[in-house]
N, C-alpha and C positions, 0 to 999 in steps of 0.2 A: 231319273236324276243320278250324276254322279255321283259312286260314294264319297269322293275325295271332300265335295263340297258341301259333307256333313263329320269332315273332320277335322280341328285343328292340330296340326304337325308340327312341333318344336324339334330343331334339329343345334347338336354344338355346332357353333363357329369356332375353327381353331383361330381365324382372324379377329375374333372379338371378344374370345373366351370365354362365351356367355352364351345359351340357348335361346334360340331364337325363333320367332314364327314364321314359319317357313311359306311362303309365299313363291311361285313359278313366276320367270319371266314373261312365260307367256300362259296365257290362260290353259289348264287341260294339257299342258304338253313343259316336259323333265329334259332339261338335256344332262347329264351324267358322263365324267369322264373318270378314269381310274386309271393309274399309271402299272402297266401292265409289266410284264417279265425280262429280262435281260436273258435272251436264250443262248447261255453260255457254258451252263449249268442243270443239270439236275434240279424242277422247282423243290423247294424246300417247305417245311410245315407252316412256318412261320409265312410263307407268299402264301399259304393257302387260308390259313389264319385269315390273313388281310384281303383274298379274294373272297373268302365265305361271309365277309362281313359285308361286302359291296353285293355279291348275291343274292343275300336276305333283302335288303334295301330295294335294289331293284325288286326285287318277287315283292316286298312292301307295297310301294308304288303301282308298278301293276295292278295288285288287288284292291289300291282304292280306286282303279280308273283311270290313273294317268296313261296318260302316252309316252312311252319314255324310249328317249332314243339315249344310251347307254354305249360310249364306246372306250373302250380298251386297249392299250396298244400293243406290241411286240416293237420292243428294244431290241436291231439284230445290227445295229452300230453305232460308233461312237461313245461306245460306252466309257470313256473318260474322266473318272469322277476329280482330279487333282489339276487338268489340263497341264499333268507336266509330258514326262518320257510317253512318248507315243508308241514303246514299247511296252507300257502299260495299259494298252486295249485289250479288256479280256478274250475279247474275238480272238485278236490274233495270239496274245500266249494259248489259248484251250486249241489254236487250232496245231500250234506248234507239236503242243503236249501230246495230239493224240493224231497226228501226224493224219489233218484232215485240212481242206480247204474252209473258211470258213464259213460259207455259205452252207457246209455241211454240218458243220457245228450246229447254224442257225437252225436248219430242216430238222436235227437229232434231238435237241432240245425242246423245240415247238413242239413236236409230238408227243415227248413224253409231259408236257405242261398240257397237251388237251387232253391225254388218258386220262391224266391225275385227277385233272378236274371232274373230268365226264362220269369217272369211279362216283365220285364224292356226290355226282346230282347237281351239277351247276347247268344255273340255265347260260347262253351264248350269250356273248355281249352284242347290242343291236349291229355295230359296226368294228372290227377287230385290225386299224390300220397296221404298219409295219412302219418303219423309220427309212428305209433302204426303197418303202414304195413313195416318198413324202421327199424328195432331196431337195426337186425343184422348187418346192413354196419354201424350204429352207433357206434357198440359198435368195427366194426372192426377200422372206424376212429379214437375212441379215444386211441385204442391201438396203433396206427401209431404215434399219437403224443403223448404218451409216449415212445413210442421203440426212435422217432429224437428228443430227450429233450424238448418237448415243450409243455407236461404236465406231472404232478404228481398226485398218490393217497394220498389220506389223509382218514382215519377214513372211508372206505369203497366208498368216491365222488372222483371225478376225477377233475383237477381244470387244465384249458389251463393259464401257466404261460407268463404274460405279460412281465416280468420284462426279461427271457430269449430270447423273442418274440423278444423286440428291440433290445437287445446286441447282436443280432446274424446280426444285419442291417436295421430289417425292423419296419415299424411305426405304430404300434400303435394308433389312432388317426387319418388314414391321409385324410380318410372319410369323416369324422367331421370336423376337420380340430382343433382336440381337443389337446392339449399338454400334456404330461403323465402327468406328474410334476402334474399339476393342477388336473387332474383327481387322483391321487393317494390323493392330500390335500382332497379333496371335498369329497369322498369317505365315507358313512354315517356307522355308526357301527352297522353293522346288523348280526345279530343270526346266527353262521356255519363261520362267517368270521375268528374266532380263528382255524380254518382246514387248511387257505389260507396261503401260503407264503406271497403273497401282497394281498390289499385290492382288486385292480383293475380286478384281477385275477375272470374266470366266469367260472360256472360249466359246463363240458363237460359232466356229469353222475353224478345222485347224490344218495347217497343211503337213502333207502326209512325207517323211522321208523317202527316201528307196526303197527303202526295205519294207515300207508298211504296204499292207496285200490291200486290204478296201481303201478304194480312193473313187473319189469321180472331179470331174472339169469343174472348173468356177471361174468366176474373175478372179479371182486371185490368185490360182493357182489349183492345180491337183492336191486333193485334199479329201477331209470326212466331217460332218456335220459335229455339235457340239450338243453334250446330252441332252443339254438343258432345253435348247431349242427346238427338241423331235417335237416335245409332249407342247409346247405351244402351237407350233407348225399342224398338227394333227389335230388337238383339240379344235384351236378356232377356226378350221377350213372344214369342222363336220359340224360342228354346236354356235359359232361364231364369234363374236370380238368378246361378250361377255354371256357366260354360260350360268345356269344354276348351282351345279355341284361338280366339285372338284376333288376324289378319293387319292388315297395310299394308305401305306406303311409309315409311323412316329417317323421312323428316321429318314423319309425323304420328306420331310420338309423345310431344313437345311441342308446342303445350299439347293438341291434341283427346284421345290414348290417356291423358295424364295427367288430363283431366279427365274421363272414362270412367272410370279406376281410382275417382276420389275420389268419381263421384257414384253407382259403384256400392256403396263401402262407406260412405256414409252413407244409403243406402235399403235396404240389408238386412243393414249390420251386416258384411260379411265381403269379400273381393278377390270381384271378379266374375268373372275367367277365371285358369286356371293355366297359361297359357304363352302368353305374348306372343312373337311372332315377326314381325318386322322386317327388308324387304330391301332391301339396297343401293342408291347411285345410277345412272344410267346416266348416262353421258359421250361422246362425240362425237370421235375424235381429240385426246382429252389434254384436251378442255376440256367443261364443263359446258352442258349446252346449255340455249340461252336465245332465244329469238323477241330479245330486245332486243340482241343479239349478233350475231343472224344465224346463229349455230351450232345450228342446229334443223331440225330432218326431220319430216313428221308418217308414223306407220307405212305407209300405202297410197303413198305416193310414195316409198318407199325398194322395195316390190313393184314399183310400175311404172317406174319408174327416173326420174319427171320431177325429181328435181333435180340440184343441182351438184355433189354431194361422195362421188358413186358413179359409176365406168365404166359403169354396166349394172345392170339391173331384176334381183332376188333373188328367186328364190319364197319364201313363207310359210315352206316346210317347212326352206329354208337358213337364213331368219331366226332360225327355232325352235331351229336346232339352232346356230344360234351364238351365241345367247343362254343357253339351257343349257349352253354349256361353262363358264361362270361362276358360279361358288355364289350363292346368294341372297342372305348374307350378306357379298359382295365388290360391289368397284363394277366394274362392264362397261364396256370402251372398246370400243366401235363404228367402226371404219375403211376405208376401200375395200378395204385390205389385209387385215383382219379378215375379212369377208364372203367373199372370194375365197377366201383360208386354207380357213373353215368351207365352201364350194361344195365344196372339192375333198374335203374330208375326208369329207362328208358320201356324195358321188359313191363314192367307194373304198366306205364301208361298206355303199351298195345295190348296190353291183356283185356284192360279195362273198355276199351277203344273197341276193341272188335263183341264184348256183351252188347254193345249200343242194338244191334238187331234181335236179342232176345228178349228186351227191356217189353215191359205189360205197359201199356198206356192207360191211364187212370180220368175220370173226369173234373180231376181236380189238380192243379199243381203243389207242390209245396216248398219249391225252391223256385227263385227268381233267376230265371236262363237269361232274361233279357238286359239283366244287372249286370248279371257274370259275362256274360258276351261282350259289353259297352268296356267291361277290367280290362277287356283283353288289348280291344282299342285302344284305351287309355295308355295304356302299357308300351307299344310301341310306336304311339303318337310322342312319346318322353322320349325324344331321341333313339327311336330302336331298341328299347329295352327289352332283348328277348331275354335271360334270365328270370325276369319279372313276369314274360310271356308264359316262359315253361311253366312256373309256377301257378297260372292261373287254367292250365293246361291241367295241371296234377288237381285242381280244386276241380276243373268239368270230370275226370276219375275217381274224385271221389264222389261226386253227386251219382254218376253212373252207378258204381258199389250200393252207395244208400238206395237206389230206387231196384237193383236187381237184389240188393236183401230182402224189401219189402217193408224200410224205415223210411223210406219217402218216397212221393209220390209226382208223376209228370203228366200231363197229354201230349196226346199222339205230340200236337203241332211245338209242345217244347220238347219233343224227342229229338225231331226233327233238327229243330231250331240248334241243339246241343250239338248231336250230330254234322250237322254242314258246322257249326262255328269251331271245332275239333279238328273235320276237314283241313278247312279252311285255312286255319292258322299252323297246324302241322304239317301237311303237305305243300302246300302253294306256296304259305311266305317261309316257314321255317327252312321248308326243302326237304325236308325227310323223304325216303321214297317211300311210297305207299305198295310194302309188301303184298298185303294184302289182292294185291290189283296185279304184282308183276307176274312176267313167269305164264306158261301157257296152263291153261284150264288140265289139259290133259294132265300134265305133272303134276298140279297140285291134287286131282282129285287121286292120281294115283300113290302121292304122299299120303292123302288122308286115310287112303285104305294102309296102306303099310300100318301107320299109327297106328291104327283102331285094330289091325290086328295082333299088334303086341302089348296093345292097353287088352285087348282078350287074353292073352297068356298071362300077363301083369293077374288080369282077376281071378282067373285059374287059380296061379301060384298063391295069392292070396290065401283062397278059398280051402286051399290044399294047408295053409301053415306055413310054405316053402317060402318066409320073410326074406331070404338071402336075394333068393332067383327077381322077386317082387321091389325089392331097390336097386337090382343090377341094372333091371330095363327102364326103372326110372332115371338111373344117374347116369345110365348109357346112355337115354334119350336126351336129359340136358346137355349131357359132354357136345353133342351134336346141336345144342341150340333150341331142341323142342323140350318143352315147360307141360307136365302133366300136372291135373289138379282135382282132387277129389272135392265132389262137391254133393247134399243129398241127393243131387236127380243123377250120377254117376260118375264116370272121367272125362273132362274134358281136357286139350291140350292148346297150345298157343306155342306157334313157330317164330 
């Protein structure tokens, strides 16, 4: 039997603002869309924030059983958030800047977005479209919503009218939870908006000047696709007219997920996804980070330690795990003192993590594994609560602690049992790598001897009085990441 159909899954709806029992459209099978990177740029903490939270979820899903077809996009045009000056394509200023075509932009950026991730332990999304491979369902979209009145051309762009949007029923806003009225007052006067019928109104296709480099043929003119329309154009031509789950980033979901809602239910009549899910920001030491601030880190420089605002280089797997102690739904502060906190906690639980094969097995239990194992579930059946996951992570280290003191007691089969549910939820869904397992046999056996031969000199010095020499090799060995620990049966270490 499936596990799925021995779990109930409450997940937020940002559509409903209420947590809700999650249910698939179709039985056994997930469709999942995540609006993927604008490769214009260097990805930044905060997109990886928001892609490790789609990561776990998938790895979630996965583990109870689903099928889950997961797809992702790469934004490499169109990227026009204001639909005004079309010299405001970041394509084309990054390619200006660095005096690159920008298709090489796109190639420079996409690579260092799948290092970054691949560094971090992300699993690949099922299917990974592009916007520039997607033009033709674009441009057949926005002639759909011209043919059911729900856009118009102007001056060779194509503009999804808002103002027919609502008088036909539907809202506008309901995303956001924004009111037209106020959004047409607020509405800033920006360059192309004399094309529009209303201000509010956002380009479905816009036609490209002379001077603009990406362009392709349409009916109406040479031109480039309109943002908002990639991620529908992609979504429902891989998951279909209405999918299950729809991710990002807080802040795209005005205007891009609202204009996704609106232009899927004026092309087939109904909402396109049932559960919009939206994750928090990430902050910097109390403050929002910003390149124009200087409060900004890019992720592979917080790994290798070259900036200012950390002691010391964090592996991936500290990063990962100090980032999941924050719901997705919360905003993350990131601090020297954060990092360290998460290094040590992290340390503690694979200490404990790797006793699991020295543990004595007893013919009696005296901790309830199949209790603690169900917390776990429970935990991220609450909408993905890994915080509350880690925590019940740290309660299986301490049961492991009490049973290799010899304060309590397990059999073989809830050793077991502890063990895969540790696996399980640490590796698979959290995504930790499992050290333990990387790395060739050769190298680590040839580690272990190195250790073990300076844990012999460590005992020497000891033995000799020589305390100096005997915490050199200890704090020289943690400088390096390996933890020695005395214990009665001798020294053991953990890398």
């Amino acid at each position: 039997m499936e596990l799925h159909k021995n779990q109930t899954l409450k997940i937020y709806n940002t559509l409903s603002g209420e947590k809700k029992t999650f249910t698939p459209i179709h039985e056994g099978n997930i469709g999942m869309y995540v609006c993927g990177p604008t490769v214009y740029s260097n990805v930044h903490l905060g997109n990886v924030r928001t892609f490790m939270s789609f990561d776990v979820i998938f790895r979630y899903l996965l583990h109870l059983d689903y099928k889950v077809r997961y797809v992702r996009n790469i934004t490499d045009a169109g990227h026009l958030t204001d639909d005004g000056d079309v010299d405001n394509d970041r394509f084309v200023k990054q390619s200006r800047l660095e005096k690159l075509e920008p298709m090489e932009i796109v190639q420079k950026y996409t690579v260092d977005f799948h290092k970054v991730l691949d560094a971090f332990n992300f699993l690949p999304p099922t299917i990974e479209p592009t916007a520039t491979g997607h033009i033709l369902e674009q441009i057949e979209l926005t002639q759909k919503l011209i043919d059911t009145g729900f856009a118009y051309e102007s001056n060779g762009s194509v503009y999804f009218d808002v103002f027919a949007y609502n008088q036909k029923g539907m809202n506008y806003g309901e995303l956001s939870n924004r009111n037209i009225e106020e959004l047409f007052a607020n509405t800033r006067d920006l360059d192309g908006q004399n094309e529009k019928k209303n201000p509010q109104d956002f380009a479905l296709w816009k036609n490209a000047s002379p001077a603009h480099i990406m362009r392709w043929n349409s009916p109406w003119g040479e031109g480039f696709p309109g943002w908002h329309l990639e991620c529908t154009a992609m979504s429902t031509k891989y998951l279909g007219e209405t999918f299950d789950i729809h991710g990002g980033g807080m802040d795209l979901k005005f205007p891009h997920h609202e204009c996704e809602v609106a232009q899927g239910k004026a092309c087939n009549g109904h909402s396109p996804v049932n559960f919009w899910m939206h994750t928090n920001m990430l902050t910097m030491n109390g403050l929002r980070m910003s390149k124009s601030t200087g409060n900004y880190i890019l992720p592979m420089e917080l790994v290798t330690g070259e900036n200012t605002f950390f002691e010391k280089p964090f592996q991936p797997n500290i990063v990962r795990f100090c980032f999941l102690q924050a719901h997705y739904r919360s905003v993350l502060d990131i601090s020297n003192d954060a990092m360290l906190a998460s290094e040590k906690g992290y340390s503690r639980l694979m200490e404990s993590y790797k006793l699991i094969p020295m543990l004595k097995a007893s013919t009696t239990s005296t901790l309830d594994i199949a209790a603690w194992k169900e917390s776990c579930y429970d935990a991220m059946n609450d909408d993905f609560n890994t915080p509350i996951l880690i925590a019940q992570l740290f309660e299986g280290a301490r049961f492991i602690n009490l049973v290799n003191d010899g304060t309590a007691t397990l059999t073989a089969e809830d050793i077991q049992l502890l063990e895969t549910t540790i696996s399980s939820f640490l590796f698979d869904v959290l995504g930790i790598s499992n050290e333990a397992t990387s790395g060739s046999s050769n190298a680590t056996d040839k580690l272990k001897g190195v250790v073990e031969m300076l844990i012999g000199m460590r005992n020497e010095a000891r033995a000799n009085k020589n305390f100096a020499l005997s915490d050199q090799i200890r704090d020289q060995l943690l400088a390096l990441g390996i933890q020695l620990k005395d214990g009665k049966d001798g020294t053991t270490f953990s890398a």
